[in-house]
Backbone as a printed PyTorch tensor [residue, N CA C, xyz], in Angstrom:
tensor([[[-42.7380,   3.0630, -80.8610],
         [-43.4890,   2.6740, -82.0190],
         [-44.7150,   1.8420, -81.6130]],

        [[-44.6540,   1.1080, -80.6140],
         [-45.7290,   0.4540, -80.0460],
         [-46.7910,   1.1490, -79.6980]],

        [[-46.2990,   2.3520, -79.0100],
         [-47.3530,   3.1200, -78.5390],
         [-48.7660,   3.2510, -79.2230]],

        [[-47.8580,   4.1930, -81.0500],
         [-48.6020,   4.6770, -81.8270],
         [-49.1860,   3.4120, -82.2770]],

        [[-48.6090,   2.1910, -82.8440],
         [-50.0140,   1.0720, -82.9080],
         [-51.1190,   0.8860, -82.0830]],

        [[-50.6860,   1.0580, -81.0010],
         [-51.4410,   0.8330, -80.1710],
         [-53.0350,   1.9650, -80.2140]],

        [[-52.4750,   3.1690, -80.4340],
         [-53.0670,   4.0820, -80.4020],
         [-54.3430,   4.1570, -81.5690]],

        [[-53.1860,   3.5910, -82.9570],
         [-53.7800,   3.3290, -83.9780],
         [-54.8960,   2.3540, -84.2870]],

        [[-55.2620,   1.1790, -83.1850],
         [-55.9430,   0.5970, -83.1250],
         [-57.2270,   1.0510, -82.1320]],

        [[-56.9180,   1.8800, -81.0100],
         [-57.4420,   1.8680, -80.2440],
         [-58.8170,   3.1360, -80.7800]],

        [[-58.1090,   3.6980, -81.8550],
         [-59.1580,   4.6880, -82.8210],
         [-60.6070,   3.9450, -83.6450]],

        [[-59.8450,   2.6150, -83.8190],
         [-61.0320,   1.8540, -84.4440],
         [-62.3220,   1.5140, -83.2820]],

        [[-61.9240,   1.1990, -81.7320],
         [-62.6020,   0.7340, -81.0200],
         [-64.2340,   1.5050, -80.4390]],

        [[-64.7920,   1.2790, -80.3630],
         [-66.1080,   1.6450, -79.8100],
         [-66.5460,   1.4300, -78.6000]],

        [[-65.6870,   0.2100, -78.0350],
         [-65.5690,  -0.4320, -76.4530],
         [-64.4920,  -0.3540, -76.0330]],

        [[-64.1160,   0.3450, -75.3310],
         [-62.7910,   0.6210, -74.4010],
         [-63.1920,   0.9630, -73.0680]],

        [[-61.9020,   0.7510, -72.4390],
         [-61.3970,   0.7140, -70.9550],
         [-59.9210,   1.4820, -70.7650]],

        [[-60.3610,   2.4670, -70.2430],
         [-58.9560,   3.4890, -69.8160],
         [-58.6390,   3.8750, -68.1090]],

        [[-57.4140,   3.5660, -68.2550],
         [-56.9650,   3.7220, -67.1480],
         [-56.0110,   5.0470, -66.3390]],

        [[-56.4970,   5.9070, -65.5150],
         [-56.5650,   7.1790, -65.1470],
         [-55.7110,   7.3170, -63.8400]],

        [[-54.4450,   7.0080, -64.0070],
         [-53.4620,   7.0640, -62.3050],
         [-53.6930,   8.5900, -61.3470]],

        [[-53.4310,   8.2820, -60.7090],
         [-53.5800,   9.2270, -59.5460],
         [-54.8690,  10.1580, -59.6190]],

        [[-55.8780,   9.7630, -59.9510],
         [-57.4460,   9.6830, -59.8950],
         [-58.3020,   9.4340, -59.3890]],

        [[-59.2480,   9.6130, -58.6270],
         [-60.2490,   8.9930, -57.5760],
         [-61.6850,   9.3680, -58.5540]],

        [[-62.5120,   8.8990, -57.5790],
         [-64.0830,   9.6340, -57.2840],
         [-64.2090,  10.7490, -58.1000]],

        [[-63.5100,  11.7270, -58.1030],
         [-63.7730,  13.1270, -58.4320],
         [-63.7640,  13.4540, -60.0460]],

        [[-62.6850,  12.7760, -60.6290],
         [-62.8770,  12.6140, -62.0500],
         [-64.1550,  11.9490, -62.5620]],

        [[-63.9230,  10.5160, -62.2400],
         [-64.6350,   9.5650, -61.9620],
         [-65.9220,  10.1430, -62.6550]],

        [[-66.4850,  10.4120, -61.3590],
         [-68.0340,  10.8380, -61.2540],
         [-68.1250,  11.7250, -62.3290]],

        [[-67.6020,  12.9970, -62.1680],
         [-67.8650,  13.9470, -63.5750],
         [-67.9910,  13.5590, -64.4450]],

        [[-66.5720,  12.6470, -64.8870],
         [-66.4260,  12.1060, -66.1240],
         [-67.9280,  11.3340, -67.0470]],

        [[-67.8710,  10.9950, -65.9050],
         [-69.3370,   9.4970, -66.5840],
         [-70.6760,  10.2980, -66.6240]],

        [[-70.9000,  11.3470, -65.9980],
         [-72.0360,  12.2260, -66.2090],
         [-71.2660,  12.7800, -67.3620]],

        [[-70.5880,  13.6380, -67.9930],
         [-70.8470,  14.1010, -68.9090],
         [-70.6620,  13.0210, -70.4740]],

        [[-70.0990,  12.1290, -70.0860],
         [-69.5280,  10.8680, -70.9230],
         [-71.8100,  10.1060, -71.6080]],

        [[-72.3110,  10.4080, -70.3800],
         [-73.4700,   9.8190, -70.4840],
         [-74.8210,  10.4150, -71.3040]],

        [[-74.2650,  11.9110, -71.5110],
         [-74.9250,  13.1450, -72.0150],
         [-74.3210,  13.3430, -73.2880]],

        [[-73.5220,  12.5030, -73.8980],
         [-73.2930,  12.2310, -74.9520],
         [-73.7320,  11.4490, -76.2900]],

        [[-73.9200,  12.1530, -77.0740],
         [-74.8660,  11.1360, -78.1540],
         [-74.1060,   9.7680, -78.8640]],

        [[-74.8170,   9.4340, -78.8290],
         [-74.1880,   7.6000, -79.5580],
         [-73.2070,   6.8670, -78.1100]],

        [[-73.6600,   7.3450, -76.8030],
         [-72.5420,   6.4060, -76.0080],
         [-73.7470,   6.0900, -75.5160]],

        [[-73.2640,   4.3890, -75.3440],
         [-74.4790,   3.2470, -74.6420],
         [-73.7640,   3.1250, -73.4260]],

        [[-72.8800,   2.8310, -72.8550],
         [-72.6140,   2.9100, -71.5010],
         [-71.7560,   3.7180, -71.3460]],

        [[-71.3630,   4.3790, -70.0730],
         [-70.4250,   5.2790, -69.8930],
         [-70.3880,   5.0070, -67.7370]],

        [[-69.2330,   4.2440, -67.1080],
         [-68.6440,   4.2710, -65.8610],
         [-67.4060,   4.0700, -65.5350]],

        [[-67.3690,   3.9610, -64.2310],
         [-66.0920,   4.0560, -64.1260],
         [-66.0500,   3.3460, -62.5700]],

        [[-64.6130,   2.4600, -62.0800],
         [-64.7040,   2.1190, -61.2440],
         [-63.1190,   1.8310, -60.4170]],

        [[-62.6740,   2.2190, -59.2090],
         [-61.9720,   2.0530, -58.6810],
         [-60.9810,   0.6040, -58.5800]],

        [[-60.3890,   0.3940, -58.7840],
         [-59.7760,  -0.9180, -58.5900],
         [-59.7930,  -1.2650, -56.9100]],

        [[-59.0960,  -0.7190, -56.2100],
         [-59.1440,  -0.9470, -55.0940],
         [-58.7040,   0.4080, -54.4410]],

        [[-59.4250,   0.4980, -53.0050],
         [-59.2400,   1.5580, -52.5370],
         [-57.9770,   2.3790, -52.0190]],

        [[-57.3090,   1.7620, -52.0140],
         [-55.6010,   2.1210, -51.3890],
         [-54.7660,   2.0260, -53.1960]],

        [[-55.1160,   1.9820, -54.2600],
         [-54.4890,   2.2040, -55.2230],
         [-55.5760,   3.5250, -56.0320]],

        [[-54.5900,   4.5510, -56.1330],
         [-54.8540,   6.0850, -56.4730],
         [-55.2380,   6.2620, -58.0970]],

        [[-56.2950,   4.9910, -58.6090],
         [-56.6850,   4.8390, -60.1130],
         [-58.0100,   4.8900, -60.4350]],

        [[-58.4690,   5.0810, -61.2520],
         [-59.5600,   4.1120, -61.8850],
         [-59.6890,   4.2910, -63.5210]],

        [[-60.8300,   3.4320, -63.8280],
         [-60.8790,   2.6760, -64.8080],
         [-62.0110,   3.4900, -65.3080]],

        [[-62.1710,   3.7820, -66.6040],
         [-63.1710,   4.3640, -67.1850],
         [-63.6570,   3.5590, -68.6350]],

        [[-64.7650,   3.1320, -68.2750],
         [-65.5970,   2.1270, -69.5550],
         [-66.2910,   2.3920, -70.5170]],

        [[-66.4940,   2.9180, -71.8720],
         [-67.3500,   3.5640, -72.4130],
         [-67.7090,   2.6130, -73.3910]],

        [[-68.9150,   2.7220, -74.0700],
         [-69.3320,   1.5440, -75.2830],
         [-70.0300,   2.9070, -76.3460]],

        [[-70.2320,   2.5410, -77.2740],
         [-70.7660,   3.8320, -78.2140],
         [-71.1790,   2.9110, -79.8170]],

        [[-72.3110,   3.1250, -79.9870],
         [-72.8210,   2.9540, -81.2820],
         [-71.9440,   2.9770, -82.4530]],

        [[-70.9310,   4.1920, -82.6240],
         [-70.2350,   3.9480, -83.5250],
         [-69.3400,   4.7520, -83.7570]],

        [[-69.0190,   5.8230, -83.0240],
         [-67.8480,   6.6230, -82.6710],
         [-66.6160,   6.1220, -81.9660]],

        [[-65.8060,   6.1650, -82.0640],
         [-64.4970,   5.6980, -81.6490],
         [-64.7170,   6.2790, -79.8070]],

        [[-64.1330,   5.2170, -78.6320],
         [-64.3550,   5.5370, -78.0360],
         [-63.5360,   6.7490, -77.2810]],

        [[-62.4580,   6.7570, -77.6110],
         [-61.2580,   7.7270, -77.3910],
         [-62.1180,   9.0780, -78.0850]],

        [[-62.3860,   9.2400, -79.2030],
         [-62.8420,  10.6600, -79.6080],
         [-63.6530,  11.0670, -78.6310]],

        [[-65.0480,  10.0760, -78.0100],
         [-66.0190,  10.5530, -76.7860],
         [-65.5810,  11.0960, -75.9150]],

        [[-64.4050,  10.2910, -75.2180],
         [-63.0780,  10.5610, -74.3120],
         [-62.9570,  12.1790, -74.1790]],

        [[-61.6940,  11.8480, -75.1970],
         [-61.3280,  13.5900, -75.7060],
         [-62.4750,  14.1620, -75.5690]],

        [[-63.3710,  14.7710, -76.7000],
         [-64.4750,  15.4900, -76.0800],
         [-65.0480,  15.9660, -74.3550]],

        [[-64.7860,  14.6420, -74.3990],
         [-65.3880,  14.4860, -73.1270],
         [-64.6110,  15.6460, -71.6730]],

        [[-63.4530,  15.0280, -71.8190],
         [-61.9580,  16.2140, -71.0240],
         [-62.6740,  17.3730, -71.5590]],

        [[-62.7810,  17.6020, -72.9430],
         [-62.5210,  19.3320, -73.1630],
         [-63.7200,  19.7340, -72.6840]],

        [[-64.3330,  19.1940, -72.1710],
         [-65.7960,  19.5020, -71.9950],
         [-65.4360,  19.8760, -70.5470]],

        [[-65.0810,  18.8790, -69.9980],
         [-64.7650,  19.1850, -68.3990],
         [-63.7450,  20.4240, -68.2490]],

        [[-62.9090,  20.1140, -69.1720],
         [-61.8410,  22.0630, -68.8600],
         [-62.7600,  23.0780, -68.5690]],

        [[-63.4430,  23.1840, -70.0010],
         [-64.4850,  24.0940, -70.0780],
         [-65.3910,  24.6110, -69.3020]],

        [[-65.9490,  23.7600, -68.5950],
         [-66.5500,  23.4020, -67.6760],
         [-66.3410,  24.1000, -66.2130]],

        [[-64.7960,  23.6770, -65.9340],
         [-63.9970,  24.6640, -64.6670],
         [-63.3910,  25.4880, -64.8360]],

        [[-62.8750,  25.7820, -66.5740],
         [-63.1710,  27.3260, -66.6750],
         [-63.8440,  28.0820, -66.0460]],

        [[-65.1700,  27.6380, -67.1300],
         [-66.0730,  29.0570, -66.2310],
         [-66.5690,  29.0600, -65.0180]],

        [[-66.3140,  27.6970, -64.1370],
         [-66.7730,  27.8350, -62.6580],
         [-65.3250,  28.6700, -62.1590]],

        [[-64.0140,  28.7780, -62.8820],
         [-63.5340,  29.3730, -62.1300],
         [-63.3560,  31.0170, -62.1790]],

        [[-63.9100,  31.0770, -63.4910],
         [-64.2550,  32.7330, -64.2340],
         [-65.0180,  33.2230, -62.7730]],

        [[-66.5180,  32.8530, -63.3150],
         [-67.4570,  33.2650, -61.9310],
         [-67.1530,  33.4140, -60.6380]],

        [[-66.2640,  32.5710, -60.1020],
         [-65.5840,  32.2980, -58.8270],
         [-64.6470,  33.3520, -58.4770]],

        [[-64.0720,  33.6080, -59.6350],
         [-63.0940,  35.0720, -59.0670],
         [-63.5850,  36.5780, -59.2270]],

        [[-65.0740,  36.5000, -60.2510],
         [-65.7920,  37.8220, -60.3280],
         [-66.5680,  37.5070, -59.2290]],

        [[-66.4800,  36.4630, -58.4510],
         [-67.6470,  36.9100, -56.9080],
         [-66.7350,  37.6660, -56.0590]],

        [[-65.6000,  37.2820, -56.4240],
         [-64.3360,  37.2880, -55.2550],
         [-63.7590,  38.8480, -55.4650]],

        [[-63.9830,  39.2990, -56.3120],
         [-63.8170,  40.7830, -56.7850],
         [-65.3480,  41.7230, -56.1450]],

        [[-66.5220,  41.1490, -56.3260],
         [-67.3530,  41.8120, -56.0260],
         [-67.4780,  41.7740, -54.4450]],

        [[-67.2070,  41.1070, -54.1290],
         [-67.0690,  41.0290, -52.4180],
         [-66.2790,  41.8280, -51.5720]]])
């Protein structure tokens, strides 16, 4: 039940900080480029805690969208994204 409060509050927020386990660099980076190409977000990074722990932290601020909805978006954007790099990737692999 905590969760969903939690959750329930975290819909109101515009400034959040999420935390991404077994994650490096690679999310990371994507993430905040496409997080940044987003309309109404004023900051969008992300940063490692320390290098021998397999996390990081993702910061977003936004004019007035909830920051979790940017979030979301944000993932489906990236699926999408390696979708079709992986569509293309296997019609090279056929044409070859």
């Amino acid at each position: 039940m905590e969760e969903k409060k939690y959750y329930e509050n975290l819909k109101n927020l515009t400034h959040a900080t999420f935390c991404f386990e077994n994650e490096d660099h690679t999310l990371g980076n994507c993430l905040r480029c496409i997080l940044l190409q987003k309309e109404g977000v004023e900051f969008a990074g992300y940063t490692v805690p320390h290098p021998t722990q397999p996390e990081i932290n993702v910061r977003i601020q936004t004019t007035g969208k909830p920051a979790i909805d940017i979030l979301k978006e944000s993932l489906d954007d990236l699926g999408n994204m390696c979708d079709i790099m992986l569509n293309k990737f296997n019609e090279a692999l056929k044409q070859s």
